[in-house]
C-alpha positions as CSV (number, residue, x, y, z in Angstrom):
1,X,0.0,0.0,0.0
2,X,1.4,3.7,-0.8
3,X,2.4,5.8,1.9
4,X,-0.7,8.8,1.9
5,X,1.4,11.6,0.7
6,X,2.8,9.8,-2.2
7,X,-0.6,9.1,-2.8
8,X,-1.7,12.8,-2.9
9,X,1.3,13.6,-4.6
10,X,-0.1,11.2,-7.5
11,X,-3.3,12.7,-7.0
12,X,-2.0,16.1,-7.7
13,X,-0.1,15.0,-10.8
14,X,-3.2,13.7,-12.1
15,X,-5.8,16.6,-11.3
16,X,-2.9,18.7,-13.0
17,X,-2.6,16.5,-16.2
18,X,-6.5,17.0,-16.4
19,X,-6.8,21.0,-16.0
20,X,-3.6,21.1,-18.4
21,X,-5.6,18.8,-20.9
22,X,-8.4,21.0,-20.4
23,X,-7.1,24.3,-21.0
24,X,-4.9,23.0,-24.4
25,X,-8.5,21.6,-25.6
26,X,-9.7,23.8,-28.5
27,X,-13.5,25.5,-27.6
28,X,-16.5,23.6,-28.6
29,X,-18.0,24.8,-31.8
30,X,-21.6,25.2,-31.9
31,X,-24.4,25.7,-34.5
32,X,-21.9,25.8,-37.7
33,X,-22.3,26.0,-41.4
34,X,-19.4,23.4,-41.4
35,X,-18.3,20.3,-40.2
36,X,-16.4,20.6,-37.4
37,X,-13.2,18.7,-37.5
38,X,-12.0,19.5,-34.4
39,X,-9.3,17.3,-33.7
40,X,-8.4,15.6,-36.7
41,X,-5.2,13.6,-37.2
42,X,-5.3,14.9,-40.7
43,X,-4.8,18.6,-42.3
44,X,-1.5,19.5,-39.6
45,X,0.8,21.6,-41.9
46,X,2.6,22.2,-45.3
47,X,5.6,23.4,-46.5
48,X,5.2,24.5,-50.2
49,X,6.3,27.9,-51.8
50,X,4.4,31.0,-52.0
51,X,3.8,32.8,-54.5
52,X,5.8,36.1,-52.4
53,X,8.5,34.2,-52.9
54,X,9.1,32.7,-49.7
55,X,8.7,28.9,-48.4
56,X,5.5,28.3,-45.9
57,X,4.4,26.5,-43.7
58,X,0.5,27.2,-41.4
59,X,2.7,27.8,-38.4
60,X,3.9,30.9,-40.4
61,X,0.0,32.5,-40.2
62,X,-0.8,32.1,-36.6
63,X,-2.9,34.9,-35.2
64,X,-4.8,35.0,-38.4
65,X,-7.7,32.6,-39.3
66,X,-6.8,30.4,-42.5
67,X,-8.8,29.2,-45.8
68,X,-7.6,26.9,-47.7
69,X,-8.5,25.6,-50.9
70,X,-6.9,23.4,-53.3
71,X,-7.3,24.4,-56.9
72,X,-5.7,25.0,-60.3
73,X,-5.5,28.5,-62.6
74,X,-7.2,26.9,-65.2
75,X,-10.1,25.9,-63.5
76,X,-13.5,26.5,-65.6
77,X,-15.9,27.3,-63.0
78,X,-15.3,25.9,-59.4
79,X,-12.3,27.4,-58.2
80,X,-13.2,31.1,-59.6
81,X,-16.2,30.4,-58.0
82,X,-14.3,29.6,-54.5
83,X,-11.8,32.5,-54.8
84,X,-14.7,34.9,-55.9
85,X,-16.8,33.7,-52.2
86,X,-13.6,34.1,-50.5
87,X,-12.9,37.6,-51.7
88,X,-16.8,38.9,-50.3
89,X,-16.2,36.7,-47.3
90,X,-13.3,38.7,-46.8
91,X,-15.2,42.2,-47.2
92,X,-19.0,41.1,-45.2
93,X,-16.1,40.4,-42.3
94,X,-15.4,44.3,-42.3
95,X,-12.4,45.2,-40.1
96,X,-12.3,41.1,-39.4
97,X,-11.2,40.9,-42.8
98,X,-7.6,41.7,-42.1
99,X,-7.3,38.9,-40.1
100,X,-8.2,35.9,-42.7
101,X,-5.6,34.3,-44.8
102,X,-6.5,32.9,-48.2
103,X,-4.2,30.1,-49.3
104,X,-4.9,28.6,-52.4
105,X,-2.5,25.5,-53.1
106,X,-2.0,24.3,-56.9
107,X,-2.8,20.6,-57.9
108,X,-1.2,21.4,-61.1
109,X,2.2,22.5,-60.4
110,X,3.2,21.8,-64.2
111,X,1.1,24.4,-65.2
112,X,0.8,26.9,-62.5
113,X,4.3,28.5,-62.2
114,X,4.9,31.1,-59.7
115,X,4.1,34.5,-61.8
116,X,0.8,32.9,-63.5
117,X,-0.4,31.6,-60.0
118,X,0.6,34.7,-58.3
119,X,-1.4,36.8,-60.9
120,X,-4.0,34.3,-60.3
121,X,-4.9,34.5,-56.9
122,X,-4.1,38.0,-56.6
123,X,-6.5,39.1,-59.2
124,X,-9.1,38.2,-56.6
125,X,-7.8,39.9,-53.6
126,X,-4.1,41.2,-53.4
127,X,-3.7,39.9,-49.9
128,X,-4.6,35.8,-51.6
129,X,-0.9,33.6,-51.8
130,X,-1.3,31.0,-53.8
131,X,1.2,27.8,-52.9
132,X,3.0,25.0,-54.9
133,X,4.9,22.8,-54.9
134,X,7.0,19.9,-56.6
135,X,5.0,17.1,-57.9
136,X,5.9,15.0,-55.5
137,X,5.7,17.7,-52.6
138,X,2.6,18.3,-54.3
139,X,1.1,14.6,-53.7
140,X,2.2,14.6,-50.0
141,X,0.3,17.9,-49.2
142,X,-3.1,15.8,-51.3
143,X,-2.4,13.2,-49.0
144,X,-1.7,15.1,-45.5
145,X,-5.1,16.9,-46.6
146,X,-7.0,14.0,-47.5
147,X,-7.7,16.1,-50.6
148,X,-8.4,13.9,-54.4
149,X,-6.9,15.2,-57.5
150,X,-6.4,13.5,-61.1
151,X,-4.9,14.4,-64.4
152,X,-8.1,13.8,-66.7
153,X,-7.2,14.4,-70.8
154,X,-8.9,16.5,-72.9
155,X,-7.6,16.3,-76.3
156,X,-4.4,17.7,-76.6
157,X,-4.2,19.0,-73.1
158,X,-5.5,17.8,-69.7
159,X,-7.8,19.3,-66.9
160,X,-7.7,18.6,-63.1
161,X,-10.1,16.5,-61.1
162,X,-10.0,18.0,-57.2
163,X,-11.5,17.9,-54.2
164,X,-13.6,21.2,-54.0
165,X,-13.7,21.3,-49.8
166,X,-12.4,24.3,-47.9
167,X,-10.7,24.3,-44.7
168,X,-11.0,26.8,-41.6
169,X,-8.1,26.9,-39.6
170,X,-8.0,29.1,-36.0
171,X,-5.7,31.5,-34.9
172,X,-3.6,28.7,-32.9
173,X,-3.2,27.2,-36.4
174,X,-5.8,24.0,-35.5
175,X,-7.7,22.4,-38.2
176,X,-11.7,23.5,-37.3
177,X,-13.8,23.3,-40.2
178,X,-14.6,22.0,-43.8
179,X,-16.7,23.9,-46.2
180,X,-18.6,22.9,-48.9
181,X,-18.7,24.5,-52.4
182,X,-21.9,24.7,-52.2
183,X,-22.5,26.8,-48.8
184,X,-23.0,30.7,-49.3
185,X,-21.0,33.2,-48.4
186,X,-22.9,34.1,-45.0
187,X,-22.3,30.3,-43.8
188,X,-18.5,31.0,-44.5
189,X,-18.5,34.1,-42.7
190,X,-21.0,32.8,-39.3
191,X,-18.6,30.5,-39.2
192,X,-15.3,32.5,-39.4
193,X,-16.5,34.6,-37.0
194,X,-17.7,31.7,-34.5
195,X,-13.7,31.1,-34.5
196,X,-12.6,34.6,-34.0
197,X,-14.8,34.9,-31.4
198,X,-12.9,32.0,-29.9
199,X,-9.7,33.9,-30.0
């Protein structure tokens, strides 16, 4: 049998193991547009280039809430569609704007060199970077992400196959939400502003 102090000792240990675990936990989120994926082993981090230049990885956006969707510059419809919701979710968020990061990371790093993606993404809003990658760089992101992409032919060229989800990241940098495409802007921005409230 343990002696009683090393038995409060444990105690104390584990009461302080608990509050610890309770104050790292991120906030509940309630009512979203979104599904909350709050604790998913999936989605941590990247390291691609930007289209400023410089190499990136989510730690380097902390403070700021992050959207990221995975695209390609020659996209018909859906990701001019995405970048088009992000740019007035950026503006119905007023002053709140400032404080969301659009990353928009290439599946088609053949095509999408720096200066076309940069003048891509920027044409939206000039505060979007757009990120890439090698090819093989580019299939670990897809995978860390959980995100599907495919080279599908079209005569002479090809197009691009993708997952059209977006992800909300907090101001600690932790995974939160997944969009759909086909949520309107006002879901985005409840939602973004359900995580800066949490800030």
């Amino acid at each position: 049998m343990l002696p009683i102090k090393n038995v409060r000792r444990i105690a104390a240990i584990l009461l302080g193991a608990v509050l610890l675990y309770g104050c790292s936990r991120p906030a509940t989120l309630d009512n979203i547009h979104g599904r909350d994926l709050t604790g998913a082993e999936f989605a941590r981090t990247f390291s691609l280039n930007g289209t400023d230049g410089a190499r990136h990885t989510l730690a380097d956006f902390r403070d700021k809430i992050v959207l990221v969707f995975f695209g390609f510059t020659q996209c018909p419809d859906i990701c001019p569609t995405a970048l088009v919701r992000a740019a007035n979710v950026k503006k119905l968020l007023g002053k709140d704007g400032q404080r969301l990061q659009v990353l928009f990371i290439t599946v088609d790093p053949e095509r999408d060199n720096p200066p076309l993606l940069g003048n891509y993404v920027s044409a939206f809003d000039p505060s979007f970077l757009g990120l890439y990658g090698s090819l093989e760089e580019t299939r670990q992101t897809a995978k860390e992400f959980k995100v599907y992409y495919k080279k599908i032919p079209t005569g002479s060229s090809y197009t691009m196959d993708h997952t059209a989800l977006t992800y909300l990241y907090d101001t600690k940098g932790r995974l939160r939400i997944a969009l759909s495409h086909s949520q309107s802007d006002e879901d985005y921005v409840q939602d973004i502003r359900q995580l800066l409230a949490l800030d």
